[in-house]
C-alpha positions as YAML, in Angstrom:
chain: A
units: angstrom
residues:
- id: 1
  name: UNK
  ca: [-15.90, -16.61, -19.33]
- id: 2
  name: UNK
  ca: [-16.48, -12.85, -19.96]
- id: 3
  name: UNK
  ca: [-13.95, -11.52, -22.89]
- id: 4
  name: UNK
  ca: [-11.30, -9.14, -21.22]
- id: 5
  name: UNK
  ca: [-10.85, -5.98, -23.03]
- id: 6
  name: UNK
  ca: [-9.00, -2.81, -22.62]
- id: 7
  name: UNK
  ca: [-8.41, 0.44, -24.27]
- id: 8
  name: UNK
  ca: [-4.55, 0.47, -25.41]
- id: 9
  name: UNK
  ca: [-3.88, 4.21, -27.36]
- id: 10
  name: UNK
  ca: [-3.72, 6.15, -24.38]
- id: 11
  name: UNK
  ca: [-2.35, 3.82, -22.02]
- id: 12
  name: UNK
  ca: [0.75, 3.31, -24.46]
- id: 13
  name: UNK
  ca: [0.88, 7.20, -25.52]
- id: 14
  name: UNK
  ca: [2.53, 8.07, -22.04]
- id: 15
  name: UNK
  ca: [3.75, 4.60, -20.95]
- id: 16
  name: UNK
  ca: [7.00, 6.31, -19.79]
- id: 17
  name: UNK
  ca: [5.34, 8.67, -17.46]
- id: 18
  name: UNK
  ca: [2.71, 6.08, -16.24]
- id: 19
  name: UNK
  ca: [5.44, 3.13, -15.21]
- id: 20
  name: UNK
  ca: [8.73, 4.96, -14.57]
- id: 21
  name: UNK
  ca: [12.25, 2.51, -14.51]
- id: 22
  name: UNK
  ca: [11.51, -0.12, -17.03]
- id: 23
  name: UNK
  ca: [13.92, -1.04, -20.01]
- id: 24
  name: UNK
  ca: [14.15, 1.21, -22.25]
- id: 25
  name: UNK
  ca: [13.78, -1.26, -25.24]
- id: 26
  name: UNK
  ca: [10.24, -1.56, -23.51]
- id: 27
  name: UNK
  ca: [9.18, 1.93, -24.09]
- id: 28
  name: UNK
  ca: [10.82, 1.53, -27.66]
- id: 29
  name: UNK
  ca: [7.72, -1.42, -28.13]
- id: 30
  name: UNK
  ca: [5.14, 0.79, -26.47]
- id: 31
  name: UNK
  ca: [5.76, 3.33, -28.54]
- id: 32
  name: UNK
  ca: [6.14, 1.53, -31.77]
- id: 33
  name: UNK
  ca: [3.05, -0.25, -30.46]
- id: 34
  name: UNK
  ca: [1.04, 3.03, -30.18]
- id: 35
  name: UNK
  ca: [1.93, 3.78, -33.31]
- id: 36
  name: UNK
  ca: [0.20, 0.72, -35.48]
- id: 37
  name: UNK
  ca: [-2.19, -0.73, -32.95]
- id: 38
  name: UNK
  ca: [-5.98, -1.23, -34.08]
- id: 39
  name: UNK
  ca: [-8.76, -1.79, -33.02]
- id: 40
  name: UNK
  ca: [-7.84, 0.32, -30.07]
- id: 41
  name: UNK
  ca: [-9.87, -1.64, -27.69]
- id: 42
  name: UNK
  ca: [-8.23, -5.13, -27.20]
- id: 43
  name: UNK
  ca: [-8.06, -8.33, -25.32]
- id: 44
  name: UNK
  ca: [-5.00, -9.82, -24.08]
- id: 45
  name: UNK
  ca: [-4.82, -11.88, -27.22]
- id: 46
  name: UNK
  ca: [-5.23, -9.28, -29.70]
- id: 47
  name: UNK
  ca: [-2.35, -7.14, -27.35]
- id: 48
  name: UNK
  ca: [-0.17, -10.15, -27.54]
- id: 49
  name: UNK
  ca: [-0.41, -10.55, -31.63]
- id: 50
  name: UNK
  ca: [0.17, -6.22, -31.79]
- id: 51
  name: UNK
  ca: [3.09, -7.01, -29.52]
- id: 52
  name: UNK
  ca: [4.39, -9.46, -31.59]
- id: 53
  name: UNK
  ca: [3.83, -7.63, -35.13]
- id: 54
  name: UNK
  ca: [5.66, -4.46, -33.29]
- id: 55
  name: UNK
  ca: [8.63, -6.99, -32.45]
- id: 56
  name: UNK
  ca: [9.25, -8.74, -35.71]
- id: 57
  name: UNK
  ca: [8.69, -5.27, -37.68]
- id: 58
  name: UNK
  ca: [11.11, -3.72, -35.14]
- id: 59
  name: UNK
  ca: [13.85, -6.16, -35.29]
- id: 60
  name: UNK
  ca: [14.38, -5.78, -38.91]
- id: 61
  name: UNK
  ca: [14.33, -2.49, -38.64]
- id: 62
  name: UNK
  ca: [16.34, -0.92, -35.58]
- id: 63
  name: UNK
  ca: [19.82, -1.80, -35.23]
- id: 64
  name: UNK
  ca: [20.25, -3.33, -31.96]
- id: 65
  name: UNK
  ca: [18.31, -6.52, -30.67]
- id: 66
  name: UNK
  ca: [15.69, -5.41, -28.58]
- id: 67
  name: UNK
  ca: [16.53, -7.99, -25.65]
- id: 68
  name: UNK
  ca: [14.88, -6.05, -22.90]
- id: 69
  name: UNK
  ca: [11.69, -6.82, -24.88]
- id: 70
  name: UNK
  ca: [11.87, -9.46, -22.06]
- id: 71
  name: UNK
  ca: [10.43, -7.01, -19.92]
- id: 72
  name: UNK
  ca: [7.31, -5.51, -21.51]
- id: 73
  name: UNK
  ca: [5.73, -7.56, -19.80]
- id: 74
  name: UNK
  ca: [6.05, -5.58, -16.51]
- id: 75
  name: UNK
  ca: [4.47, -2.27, -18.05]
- id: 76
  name: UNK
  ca: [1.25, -4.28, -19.02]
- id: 77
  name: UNK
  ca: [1.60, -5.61, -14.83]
- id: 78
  name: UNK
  ca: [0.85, -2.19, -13.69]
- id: 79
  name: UNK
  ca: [-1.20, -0.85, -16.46]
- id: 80
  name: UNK
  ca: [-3.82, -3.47, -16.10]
- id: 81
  name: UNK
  ca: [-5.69, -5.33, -13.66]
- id: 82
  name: UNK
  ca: [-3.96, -8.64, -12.79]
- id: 83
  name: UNK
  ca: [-6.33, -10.83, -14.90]
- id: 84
  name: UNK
  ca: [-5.71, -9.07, -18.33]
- id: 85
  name: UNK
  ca: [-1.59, -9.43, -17.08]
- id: 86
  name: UNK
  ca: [-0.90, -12.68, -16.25]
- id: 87
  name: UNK
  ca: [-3.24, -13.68, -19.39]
- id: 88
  name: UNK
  ca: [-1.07, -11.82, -21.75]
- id: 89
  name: UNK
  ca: [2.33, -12.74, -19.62]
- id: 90
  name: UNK
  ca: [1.30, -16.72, -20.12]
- id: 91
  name: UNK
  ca: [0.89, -15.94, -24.02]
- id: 92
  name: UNK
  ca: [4.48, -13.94, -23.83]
- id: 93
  name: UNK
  ca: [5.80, -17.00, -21.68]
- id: 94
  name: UNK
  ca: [4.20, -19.62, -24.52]
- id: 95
  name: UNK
  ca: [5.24, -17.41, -27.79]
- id: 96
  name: UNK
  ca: [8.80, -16.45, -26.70]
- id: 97
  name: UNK
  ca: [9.82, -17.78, -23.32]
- id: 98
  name: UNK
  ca: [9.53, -14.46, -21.56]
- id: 99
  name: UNK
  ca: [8.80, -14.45, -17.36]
- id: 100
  name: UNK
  ca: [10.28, -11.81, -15.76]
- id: 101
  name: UNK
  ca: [9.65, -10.54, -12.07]
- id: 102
  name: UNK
  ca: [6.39, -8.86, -11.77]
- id: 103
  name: UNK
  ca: [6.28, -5.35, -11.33]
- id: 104
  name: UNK
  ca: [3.91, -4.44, -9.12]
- id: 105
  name: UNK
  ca: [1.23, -1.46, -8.75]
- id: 106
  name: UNK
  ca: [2.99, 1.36, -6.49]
- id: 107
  name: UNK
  ca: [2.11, 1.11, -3.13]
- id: 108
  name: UNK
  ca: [2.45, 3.91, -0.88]
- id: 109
  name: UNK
  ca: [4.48, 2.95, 2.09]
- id: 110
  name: UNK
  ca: [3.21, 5.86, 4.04]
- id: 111
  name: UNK
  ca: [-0.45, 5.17, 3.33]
- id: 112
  name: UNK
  ca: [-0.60, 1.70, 4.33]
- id: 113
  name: UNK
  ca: [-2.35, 0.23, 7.56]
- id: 114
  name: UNK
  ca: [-0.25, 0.43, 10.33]
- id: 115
  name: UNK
  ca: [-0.38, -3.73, 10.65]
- id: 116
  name: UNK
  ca: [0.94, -4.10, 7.55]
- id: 117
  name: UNK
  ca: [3.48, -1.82, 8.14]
- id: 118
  name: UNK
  ca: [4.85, -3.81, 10.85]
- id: 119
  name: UNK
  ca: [4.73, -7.16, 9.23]
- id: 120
  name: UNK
  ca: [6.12, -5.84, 6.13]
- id: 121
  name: UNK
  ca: [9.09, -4.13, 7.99]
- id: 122
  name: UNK
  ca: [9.66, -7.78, 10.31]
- id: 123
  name: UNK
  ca: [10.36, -9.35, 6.63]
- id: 124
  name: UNK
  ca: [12.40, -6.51, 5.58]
- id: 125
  name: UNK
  ca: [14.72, -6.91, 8.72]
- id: 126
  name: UNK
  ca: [14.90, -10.81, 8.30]
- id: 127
  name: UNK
  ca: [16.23, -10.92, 4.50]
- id: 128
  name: UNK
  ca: [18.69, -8.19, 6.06]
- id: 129
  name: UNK
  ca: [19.70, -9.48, 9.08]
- id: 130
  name: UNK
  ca: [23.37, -10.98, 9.11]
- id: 131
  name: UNK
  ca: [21.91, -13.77, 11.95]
- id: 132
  name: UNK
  ca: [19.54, -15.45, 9.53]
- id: 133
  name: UNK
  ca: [20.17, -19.13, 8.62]
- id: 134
  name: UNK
  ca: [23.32, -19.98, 10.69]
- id: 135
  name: UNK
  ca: [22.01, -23.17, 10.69]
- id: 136
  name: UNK
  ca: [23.29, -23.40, 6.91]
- id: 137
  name: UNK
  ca: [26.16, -24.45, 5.33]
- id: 138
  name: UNK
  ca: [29.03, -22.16, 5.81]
- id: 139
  name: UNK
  ca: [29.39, -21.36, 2.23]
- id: 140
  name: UNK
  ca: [25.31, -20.75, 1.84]
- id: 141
  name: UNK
  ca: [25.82, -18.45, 5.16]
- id: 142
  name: UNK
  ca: [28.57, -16.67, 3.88]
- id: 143
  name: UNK
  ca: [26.59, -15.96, 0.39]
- id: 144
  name: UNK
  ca: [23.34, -14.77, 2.34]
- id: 145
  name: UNK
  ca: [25.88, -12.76, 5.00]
- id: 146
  name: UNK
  ca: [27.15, -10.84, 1.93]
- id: 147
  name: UNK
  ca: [23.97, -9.74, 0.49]
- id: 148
  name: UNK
  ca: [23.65, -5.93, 0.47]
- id: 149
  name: UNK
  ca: [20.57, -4.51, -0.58]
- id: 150
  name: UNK
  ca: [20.25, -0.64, -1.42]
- id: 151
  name: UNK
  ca: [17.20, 1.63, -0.56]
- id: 152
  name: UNK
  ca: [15.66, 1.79, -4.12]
- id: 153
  name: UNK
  ca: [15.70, -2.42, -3.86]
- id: 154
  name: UNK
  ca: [14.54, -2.10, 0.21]
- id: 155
  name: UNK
  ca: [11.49, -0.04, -1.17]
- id: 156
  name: UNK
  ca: [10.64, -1.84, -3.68]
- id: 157
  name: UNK
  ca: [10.81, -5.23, -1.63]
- id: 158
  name: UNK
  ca: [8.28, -3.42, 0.77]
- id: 159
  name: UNK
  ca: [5.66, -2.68, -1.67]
- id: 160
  name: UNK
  ca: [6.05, -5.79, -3.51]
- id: 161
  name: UNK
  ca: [5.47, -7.67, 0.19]
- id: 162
  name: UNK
  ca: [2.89, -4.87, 1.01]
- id: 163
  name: UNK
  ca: [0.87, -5.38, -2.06]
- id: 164
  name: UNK
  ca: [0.89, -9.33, -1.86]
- id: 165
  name: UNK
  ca: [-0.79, -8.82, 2.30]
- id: 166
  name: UNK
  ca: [-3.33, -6.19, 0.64]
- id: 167
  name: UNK
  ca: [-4.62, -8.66, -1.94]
- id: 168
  name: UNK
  ca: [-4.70, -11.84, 0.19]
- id: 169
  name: UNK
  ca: [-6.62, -9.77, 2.84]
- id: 170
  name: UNK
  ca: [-9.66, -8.57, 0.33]
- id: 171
  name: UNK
  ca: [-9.78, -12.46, -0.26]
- id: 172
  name: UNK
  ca: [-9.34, -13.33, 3.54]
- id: 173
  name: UNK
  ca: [-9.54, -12.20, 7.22]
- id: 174
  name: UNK
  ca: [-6.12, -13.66, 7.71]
- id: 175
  name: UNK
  ca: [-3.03, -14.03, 5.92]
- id: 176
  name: UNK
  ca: [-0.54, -16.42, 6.55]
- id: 177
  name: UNK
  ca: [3.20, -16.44, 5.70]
- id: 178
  name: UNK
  ca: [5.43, -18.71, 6.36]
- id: 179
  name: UNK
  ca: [9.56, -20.06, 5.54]
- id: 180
  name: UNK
  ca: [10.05, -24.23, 6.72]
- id: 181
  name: UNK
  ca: [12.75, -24.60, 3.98]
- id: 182
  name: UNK
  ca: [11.76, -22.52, 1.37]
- id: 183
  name: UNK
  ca: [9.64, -19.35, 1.72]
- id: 184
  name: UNK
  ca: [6.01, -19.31, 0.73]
- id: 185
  name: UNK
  ca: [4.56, -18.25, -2.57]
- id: 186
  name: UNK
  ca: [4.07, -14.29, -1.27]
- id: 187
  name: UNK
  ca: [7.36, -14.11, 0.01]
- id: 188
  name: UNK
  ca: [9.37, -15.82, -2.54]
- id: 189
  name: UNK
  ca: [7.66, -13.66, -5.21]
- id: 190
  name: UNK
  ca: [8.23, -10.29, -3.20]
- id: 191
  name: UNK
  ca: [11.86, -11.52, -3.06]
- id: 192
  name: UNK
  ca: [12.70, -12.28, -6.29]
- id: 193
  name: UNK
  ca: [11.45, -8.58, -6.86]
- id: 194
  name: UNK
  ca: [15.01, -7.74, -5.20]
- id: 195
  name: UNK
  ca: [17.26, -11.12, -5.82]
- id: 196
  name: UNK
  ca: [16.03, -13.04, -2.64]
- id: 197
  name: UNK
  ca: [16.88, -15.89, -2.53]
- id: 198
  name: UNK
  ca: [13.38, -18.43, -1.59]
- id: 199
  name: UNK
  ca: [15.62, -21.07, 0.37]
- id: 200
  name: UNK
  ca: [18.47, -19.36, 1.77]
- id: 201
  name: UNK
  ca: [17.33, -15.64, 1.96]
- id: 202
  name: UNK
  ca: [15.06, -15.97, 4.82]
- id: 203
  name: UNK
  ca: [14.72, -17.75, 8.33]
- id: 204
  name: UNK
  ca: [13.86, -21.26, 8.33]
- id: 205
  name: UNK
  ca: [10.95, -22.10, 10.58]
- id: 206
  name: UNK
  ca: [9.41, -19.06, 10.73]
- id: 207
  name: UNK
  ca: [5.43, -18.33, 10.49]
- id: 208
  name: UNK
  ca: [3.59, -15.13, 10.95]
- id: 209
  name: UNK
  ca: [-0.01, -14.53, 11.14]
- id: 210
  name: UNK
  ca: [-1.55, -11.17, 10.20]
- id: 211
  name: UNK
  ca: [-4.81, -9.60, 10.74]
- id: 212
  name: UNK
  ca: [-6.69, -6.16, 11.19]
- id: 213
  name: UNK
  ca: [-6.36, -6.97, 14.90]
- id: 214
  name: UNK
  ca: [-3.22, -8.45, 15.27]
- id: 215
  name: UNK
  ca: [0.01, -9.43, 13.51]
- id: 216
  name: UNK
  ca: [1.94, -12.25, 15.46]
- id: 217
  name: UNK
  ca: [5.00, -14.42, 14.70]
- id: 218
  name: UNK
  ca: [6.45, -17.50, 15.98]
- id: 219
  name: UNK
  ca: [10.39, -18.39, 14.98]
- id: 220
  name: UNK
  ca: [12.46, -21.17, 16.38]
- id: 221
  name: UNK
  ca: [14.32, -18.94, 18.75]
- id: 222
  name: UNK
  ca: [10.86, -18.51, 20.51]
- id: 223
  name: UNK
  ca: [10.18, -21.64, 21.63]
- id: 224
  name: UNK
  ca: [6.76, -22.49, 20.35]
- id: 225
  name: UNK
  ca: [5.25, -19.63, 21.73]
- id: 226
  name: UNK
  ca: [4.03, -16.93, 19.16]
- id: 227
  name: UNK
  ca: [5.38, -12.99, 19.28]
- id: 228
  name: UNK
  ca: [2.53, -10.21, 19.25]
- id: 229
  name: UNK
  ca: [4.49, -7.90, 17.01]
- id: 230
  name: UNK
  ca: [1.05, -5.27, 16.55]
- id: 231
  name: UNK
  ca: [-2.69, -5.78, 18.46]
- id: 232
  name: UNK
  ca: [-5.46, -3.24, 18.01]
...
């Protein structure tokens, strides 16, 4: 297996400007980090070990307890390819329990393919639609019913969603997703971006197929026969 290594001075110097809205105990690390890290190329071990020198050093040292250091992972998700990440997030996850949401690359919402577009905006009405799920409990309804999501958390849904499509179609011509009784692994990770919830936050029974030439979905309330939402 080829040795994954990456050049860490610069990519810490301006971590705030390069991954805006993180923690601010994360920027704290990245800083700190910048400061004593050597060699400056290093894999996602040697990263890990700097990490953890910067946090033990750190904790003695600054007065408060550095709990969003839960979160550096996230800065190394978009500064990094997604190898080199979810390396150095299992050897967080091992050392100290940490597994937060992934933050995701930014998308441009404007700049993506128009059939994307529409299947990411179907999924965006479904987790917001008051009619999802009445088949649920009444107290699971009301829950899901009450769910308000604001614009920042909309957008950041949509490129979470957006980028999950992107990847699966430079893999694939197709990409399928799907809810029976609990959403699929790209939806329920796009979700939990946000707070949605993988059993209750979306419509049961619902599969959607998407494609460069078409985007089509098929629901309970049509009857076994699929939707063309987009066609080239």
């Amino acid at each position: 297996m080829k040795k994954m290594m990456m050049y860490w001075k610069e990519r810490l110097f301006d971590a705030r400007e390069r991954v805006e809205g993180l923690h601010e105990d994360v920027y704290l690390i990245a800083d700190y980090m910048f400061a004593i890290i050597s060699p400056n190329a290093l894999s996602p071990q040697g990263l890990a070990l700097c990490f953890s020198e910067a946090l033990d050093i750190m904790r003695k040292e600054v007065p408060k307890k550095l709990q969003g250091a839960v979160y550096f992972p996230q800065l190394i998700d978009v500064l990094c390819d997604e190898a080199y990440a979810e390396e150095f997030r299992e050897l967080l996850r091992e050392a100290y329990g940490f597994n937060p949401p992934k933050r995701y690359t930014e998308i441009e919402i404007e700049e993506l393919p128009e059939f994307i577009k529409v299947a990411v905006d179907w999924w965006t009405n479904a987790i917001t639609s008051r009619g999802c799920n009445e088949h649920i409990p009444r107290k699971l309804y009301q829950y899901v019913a009450s769910q308000n999501y604001t614009k920042e958390q909309i957008v950041t849904y949509k490129k979470a969603l957006a980028q999950k499509i992107s990847k699966g179609l430079k893999a694939h011509t197709d990409v399928k997703l799907y809810v029976e009784n609990w959403a699929c692994p790209e939806l329920e990770d796009a979700g939990r971006t946000i707070g949605v919830d993988p059993m209750i936050g979306y419509p049961w029974n619902t599969f959607m197929l998407i494609s460069a030439k078409e985007v089509k979905v098929l629901d309970e309330h049509h009857e076994g026969i699929w939707e063309t939402l987009w066609k080239m």
